[in-house]
VORO-84443 format. One record per residue (C-alpha): residue number from 1; z, x, y. Coordinates in steps of 0.25 Angstrom, whole numbers, m for minus. Each point is the difference from the previous one (the first is absolute). Example, Ala and Ser with C-alpha at 12.3 -4.5 7.8 and 13.67 -1.06 7.14 Angstrom:
# VORO-84443
pt seq: 1; pz: 31; px: 49; py: m18
pt seq: 2; pz: m2; px: 6; py: 14
//
This chain:
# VORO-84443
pt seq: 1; pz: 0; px: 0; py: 0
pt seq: 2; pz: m1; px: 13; py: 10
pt seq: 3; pz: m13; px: 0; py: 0
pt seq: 4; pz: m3; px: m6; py: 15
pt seq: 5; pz: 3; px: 15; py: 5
pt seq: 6; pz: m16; px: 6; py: 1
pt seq: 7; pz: m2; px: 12; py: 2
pt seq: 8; pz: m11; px: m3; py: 11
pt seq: 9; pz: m3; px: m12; py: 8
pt seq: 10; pz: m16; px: 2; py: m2
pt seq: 11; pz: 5; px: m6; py: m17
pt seq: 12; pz: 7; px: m12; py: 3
pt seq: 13; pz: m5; px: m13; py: m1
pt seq: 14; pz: m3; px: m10; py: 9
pt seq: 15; pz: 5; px: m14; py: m1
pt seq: 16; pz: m9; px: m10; py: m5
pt seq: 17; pz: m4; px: m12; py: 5
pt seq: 18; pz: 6; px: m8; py: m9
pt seq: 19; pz: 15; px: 4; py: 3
pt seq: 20; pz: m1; px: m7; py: 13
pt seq: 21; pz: 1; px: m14; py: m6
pt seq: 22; pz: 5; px: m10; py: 8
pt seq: 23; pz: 13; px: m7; py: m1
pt seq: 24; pz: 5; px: m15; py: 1
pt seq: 25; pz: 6; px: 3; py: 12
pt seq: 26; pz: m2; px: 14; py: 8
pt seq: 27; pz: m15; px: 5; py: m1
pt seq: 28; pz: m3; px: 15; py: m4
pt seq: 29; pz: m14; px: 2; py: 6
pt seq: 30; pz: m10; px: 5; py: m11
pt seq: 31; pz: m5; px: 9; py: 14
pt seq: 32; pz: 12; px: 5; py: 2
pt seq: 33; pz: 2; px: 4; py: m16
pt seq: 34; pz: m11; px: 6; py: m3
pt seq: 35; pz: m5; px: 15; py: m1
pt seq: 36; pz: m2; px: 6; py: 10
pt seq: 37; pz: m6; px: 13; py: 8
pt seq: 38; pz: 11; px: 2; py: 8
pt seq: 39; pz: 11; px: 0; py: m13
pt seq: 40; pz: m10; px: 15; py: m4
pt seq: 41; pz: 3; px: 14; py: 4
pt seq: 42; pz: m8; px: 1; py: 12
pt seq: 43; pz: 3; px: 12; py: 8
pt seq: 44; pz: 7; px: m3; py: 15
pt seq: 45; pz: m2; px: m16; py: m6
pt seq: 46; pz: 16; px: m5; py: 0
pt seq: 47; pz: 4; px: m9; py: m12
pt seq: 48; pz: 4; px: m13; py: 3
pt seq: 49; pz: 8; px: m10; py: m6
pt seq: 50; pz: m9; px: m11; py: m4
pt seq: 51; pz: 13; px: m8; py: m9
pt seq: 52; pz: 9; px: 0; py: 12
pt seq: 53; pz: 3; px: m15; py: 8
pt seq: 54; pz: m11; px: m5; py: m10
pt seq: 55; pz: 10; px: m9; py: m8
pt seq: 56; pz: 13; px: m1; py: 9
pt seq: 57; pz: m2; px: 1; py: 14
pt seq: 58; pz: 7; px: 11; py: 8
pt seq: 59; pz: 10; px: m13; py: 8
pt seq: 60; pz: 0; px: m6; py: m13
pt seq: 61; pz: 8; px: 16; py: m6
pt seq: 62; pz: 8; px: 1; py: 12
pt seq: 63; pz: 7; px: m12; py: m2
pt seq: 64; pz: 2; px: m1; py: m15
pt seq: 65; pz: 5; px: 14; py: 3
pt seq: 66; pz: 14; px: m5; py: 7
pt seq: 67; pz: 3; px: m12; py: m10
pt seq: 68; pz: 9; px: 1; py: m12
pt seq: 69; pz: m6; px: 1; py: m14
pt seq: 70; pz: 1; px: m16; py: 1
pt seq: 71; pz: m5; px: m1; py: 14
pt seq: 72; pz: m14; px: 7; py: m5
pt seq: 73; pz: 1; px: m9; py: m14
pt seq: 74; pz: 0; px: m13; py: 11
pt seq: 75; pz: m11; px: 8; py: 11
pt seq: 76; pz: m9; px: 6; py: m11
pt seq: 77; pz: m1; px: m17; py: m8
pt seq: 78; pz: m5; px: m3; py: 14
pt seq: 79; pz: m9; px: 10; py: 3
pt seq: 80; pz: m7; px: 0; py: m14
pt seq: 81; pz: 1; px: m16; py: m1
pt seq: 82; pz: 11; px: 1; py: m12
pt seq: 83; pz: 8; px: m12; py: 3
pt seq: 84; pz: 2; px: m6; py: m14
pt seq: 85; pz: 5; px: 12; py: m4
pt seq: 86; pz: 13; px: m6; py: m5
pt seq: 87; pz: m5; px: m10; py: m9
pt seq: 88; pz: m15; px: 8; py: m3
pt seq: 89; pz: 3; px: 12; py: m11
pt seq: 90; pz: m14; px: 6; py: 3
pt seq: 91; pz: 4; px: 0; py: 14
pt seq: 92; pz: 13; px: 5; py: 0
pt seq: 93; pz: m5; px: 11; py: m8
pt seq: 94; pz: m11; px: 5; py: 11
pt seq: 95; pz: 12; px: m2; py: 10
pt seq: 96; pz: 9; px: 9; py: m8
pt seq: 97; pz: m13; px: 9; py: m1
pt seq: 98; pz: m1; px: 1; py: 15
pt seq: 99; pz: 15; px: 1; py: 4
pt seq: 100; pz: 5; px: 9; py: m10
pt seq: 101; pz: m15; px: 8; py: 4
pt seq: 102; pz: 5; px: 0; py: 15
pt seq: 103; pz: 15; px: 4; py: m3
pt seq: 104; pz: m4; px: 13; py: m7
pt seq: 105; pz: m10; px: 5; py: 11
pt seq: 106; pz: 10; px: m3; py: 12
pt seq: 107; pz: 12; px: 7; py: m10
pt seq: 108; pz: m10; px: 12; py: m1
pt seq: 109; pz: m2; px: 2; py: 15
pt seq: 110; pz: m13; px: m4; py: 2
pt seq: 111; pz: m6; px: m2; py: 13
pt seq: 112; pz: m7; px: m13; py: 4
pt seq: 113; pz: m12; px: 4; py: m3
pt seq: 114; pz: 3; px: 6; py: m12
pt seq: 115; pz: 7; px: m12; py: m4
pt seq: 116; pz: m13; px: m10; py: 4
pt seq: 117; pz: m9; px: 9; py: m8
pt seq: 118; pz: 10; px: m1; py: m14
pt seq: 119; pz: 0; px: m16; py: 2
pt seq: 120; pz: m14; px: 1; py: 1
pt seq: 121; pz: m1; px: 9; py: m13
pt seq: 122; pz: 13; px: m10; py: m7
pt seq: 123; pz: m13; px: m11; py: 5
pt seq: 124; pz: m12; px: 6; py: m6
pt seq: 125; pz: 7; px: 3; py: m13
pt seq: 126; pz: 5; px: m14; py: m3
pt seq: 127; pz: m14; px: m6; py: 3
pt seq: 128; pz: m5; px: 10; py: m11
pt seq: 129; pz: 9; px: m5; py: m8
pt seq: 130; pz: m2; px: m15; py: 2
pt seq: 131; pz: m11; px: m5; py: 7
pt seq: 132; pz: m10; px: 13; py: m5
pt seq: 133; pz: 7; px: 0; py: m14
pt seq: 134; pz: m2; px: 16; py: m1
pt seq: 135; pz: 5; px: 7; py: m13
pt seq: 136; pz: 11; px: 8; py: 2
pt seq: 137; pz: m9; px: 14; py: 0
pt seq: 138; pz: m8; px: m7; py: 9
pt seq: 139; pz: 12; px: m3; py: 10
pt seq: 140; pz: 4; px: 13; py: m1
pt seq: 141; pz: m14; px: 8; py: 5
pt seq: 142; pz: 2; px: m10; py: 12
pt seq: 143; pz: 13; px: 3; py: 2
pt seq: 144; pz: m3; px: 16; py: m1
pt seq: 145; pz: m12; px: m4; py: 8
pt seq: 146; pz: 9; px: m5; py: 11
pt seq: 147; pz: 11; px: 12; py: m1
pt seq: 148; pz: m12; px: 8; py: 3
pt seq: 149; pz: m2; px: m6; py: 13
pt seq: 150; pz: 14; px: m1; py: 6
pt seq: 151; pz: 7; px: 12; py: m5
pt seq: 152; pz: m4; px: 13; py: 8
pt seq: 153; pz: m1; px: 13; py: m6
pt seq: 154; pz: 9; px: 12; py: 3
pt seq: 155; pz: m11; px: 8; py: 7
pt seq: 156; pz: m1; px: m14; py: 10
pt seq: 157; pz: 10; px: 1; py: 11
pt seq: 158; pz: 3; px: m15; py: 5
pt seq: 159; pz: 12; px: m3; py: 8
pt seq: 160; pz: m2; px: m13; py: 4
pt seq: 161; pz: 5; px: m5; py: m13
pt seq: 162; pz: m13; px: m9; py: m3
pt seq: 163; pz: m2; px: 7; py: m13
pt seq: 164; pz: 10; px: 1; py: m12
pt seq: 165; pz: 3; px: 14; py: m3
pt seq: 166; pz: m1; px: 6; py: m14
pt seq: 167; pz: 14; px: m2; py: m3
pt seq: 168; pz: m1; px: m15; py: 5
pt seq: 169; pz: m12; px: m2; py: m9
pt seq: 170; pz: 9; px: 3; py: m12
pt seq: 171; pz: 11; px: m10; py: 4
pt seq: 172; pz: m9; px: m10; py: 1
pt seq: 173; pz: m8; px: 3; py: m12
pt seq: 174; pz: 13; px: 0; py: m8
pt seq: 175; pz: 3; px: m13; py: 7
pt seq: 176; pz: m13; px: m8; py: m4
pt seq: 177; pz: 2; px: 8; py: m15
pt seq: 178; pz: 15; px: m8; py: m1
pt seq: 179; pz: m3; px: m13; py: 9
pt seq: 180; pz: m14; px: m5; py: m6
pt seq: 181; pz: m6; px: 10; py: m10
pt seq: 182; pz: 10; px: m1; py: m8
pt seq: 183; pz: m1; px: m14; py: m2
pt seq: 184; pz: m12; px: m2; py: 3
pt seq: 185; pz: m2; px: m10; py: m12
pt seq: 186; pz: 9; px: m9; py: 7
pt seq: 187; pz: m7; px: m1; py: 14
pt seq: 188; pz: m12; px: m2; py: m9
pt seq: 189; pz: 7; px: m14; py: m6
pt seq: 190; pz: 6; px: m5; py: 13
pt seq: 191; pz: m15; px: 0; py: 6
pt seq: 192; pz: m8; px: m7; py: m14
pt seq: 193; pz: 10; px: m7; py: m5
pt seq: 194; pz: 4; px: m15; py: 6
pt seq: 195; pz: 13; px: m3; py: m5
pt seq: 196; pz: 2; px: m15; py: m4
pt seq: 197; pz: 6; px: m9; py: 10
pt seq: 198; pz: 8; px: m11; py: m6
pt seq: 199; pz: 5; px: m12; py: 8
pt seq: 200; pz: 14; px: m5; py: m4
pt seq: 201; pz: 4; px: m14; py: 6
pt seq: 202; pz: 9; px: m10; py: m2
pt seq: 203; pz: 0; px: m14; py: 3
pt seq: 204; pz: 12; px: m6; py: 3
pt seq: 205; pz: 1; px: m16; py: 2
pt seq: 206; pz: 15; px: m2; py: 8
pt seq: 207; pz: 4; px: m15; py: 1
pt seq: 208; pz: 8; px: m2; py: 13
pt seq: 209; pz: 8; px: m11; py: 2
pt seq: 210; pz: m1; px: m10; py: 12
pt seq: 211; pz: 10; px: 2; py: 9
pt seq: 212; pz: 10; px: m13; py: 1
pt seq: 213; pz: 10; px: m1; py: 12
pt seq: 214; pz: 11; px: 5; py: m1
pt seq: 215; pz: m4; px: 9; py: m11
pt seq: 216; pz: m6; px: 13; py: 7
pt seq: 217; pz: m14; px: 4; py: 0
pt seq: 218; pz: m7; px: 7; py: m14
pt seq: 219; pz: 7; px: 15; py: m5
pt seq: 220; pz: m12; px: 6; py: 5
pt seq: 221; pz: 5; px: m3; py: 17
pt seq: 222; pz: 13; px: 9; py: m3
pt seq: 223; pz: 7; px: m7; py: 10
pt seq: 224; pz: 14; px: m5; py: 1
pt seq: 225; pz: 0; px: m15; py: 3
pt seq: 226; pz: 7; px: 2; py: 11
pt seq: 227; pz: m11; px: 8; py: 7
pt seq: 228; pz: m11; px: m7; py: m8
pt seq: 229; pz: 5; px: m13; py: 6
pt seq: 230; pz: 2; px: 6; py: 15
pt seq: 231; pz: m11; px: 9; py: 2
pt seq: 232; pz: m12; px: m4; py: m11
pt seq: 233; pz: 2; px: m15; py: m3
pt seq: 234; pz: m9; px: m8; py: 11
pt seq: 235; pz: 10; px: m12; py: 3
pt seq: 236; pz: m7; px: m12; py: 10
pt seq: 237; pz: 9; px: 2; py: 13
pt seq: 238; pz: 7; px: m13; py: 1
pt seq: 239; pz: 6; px: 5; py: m14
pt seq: 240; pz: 6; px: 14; py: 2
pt seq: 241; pz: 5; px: m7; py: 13
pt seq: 242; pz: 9; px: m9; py: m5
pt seq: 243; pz: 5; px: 9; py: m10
pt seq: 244; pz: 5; px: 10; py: 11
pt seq: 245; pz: 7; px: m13; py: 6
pt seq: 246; pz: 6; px: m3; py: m14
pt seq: 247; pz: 4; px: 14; py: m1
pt seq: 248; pz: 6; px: 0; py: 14
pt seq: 249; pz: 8; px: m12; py: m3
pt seq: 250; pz: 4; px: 4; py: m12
pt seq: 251; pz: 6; px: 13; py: 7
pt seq: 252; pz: 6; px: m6; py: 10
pt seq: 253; pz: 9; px: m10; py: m7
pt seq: 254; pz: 5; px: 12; py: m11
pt seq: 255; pz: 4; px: 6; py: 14
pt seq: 256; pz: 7; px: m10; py: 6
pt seq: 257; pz: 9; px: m3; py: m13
pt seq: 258; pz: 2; px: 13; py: m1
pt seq: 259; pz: 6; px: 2; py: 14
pt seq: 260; pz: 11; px: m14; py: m1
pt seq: 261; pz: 13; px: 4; py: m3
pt seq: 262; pz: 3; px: m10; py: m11
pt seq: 263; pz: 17; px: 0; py: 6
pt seq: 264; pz: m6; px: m4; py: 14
pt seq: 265; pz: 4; px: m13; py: m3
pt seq: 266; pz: 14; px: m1; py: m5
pt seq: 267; pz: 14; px: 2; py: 8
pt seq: 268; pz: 12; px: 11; py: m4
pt seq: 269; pz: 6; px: m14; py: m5
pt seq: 270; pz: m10; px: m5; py: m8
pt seq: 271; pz: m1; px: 15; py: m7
pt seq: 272; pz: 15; px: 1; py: m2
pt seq: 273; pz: 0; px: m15; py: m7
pt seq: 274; pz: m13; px: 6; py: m10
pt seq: 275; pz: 7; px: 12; py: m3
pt seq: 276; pz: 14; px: m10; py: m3
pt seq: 277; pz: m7; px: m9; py: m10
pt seq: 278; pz: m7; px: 12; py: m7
pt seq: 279; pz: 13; px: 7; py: m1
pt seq: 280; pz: 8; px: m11; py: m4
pt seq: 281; pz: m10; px: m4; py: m11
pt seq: 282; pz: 0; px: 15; py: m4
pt seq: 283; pz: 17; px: 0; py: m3
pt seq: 284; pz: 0; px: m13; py: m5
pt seq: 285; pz: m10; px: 5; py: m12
pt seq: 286; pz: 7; px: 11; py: m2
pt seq: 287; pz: 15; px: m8; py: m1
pt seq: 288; pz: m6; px: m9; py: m10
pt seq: 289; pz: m6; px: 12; py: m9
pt seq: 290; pz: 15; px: 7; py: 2
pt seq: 291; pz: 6; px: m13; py: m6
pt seq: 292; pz: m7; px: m1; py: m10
pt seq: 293; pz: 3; px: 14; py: m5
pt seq: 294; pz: 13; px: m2; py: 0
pt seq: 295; pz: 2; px: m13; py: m6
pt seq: 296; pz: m9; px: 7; py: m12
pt seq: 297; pz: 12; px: 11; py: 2
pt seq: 298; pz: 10; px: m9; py: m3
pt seq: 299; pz: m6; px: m7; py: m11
pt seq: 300; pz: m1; px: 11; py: m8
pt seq: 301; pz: 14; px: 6; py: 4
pt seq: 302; pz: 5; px: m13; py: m7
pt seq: 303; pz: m7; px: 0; py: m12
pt seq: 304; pz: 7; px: 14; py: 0
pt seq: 305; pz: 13; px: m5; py: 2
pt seq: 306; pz: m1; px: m12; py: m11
pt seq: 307; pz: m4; px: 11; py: m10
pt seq: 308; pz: 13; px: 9; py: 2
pt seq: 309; pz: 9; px: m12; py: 0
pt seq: 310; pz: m6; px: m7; py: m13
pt seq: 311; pz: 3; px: 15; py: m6
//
């Protein structure tokens, strides 16, 4: 996998073409992709990067390069028109693809441009794969082809950070090995397979009753009566009127008993007299129960006696 470092620029390959494949949502120009004059060694002629701001703008990188590794999950669904990628595998895949792609060239250091020109190359790969279906060996001579055009050699001096230097190269050639070579089978799958969507339902037939005054309204309301009937029940006007006057009453006459002293109208006399009676009633059951307990006494001391003097 070391083999995008050339010994010279006049033996690399030009990309073809056919990597510039369009996608859904961000164009890569077929123009813009293809071989060109200016990629070969041509004395006093300076590179250029033709991969750079071709799949990511360059406002589009300086944003997503201040936000969080969520921030750019959310920014990156909406730039590559991803938003079912919750719910959608094949979506949430390439989404992963992208973030995890962008993390790792912003953990690296990369500069802007250098970052633009990896996306573009994360792009052009995943199109191979998918909308291209390239074998493997073929993906890989792209992918060498496309090392070949962004990584500069040591005798190039570039300070500009436009190129990738060798020792980037091999990051990044180690990267693609690990992130999609590797399981390259499996990008193959998510792109010609169309998993089967099965629709679950239910349908549930609730019976809910009529409401019936005074019974509350059905379960499903989940109000208390009290609220239902002051807030939610439509009463004609006339009704809910005379209730309030009902209540009003009702109110005020369990205030006014509530306030009479109920010994306002008796004298001292009139209470000494009560309290007599009472008393009197009191002692005289208690004199007739002590009577009768000792006349039951005396009985029984007689019997007593009757039996010693019989002896």
């Amino acid at each position: 996998m070391i083999a995008p470092r050339m010994k010279s620029r006049s033996g690399r390959s030009q990309v073809e073409g056919s990597t510039s494949q369009n996608h859904p949502s961000h164009k890569v120009s077929d123009k813009d992709l293809s071989g060109k004059q200016a990629d070969e060694k041509v004395p006093g002629v300076q590179r250029k990067n033709t991969l750079a701001w071709k799949f990511i703008s360059s406002e589009q990188i300086s944003d997503l390069i201040q936000l969080t590794v969520d921030g750019v999950q959310k920014r990156l669904a909406e730039f590559l028109q991803l938003r079912l990628f919750e719910y959608c595998m094949n979506q949430g895949i390439f989404l992963d693809y992208y973030v995890s792609g962008f993390w790792w060239a912003k953990e690296q250091k990369f500069t802007l441009t250098q970052i633009s020109t990896f996306m573009t190359l994360l792009k052009i790969i995943l199109v191979n794969v998918g909308e291209k279906r390239l074998s493997l060996l073929d993906n890989l001579k792209e992918f060498k082809n496309i090392m070949a055009k962004v990584v500069q050699s040591s005798s190039e001096k570039n300070d500009d950070g436009e190129f990738f230097t060798v020792d980037q190269g091999k990051a990044i050639i180690s990267y693609m090995k690990i992130s999609l070579f590797q399981h390259y089978k499996l990008y193959e799958f998510v792109y010609n397979h169309t998993p089967n969507v099965q629709i679950l339902d239910t349908k549930l037939d609730v019976e809910v009753i009529k409401s019936v005054d005074p019974f509350p309204s059905p379960l499903e309301e989940s109000l208390t009566w009290d609220i239902y009937s002051s807030y939610v029940l439509l009463q004609p006007p006339e009704e809910f009127v005379e209730e309030v006057v009902v209540e009003a009453e009702e109110s005020r006459e369990v205030a006014q008993t509530t306030s009479v002293d109920p010994l306002a109208g008796y004298t001292i006399n009139d209470v000494k007299s009560i309290l007599g009676e009472v008393t009197a009633d009191v002692l005289r059951n208690l004199q007739t129960e002590i009577n009768e307990r000792l006349q039951k006494q005396e009985e029984a001391y007689t019997v007593r006696i009757n039996k010693l003097i019989q002896h």
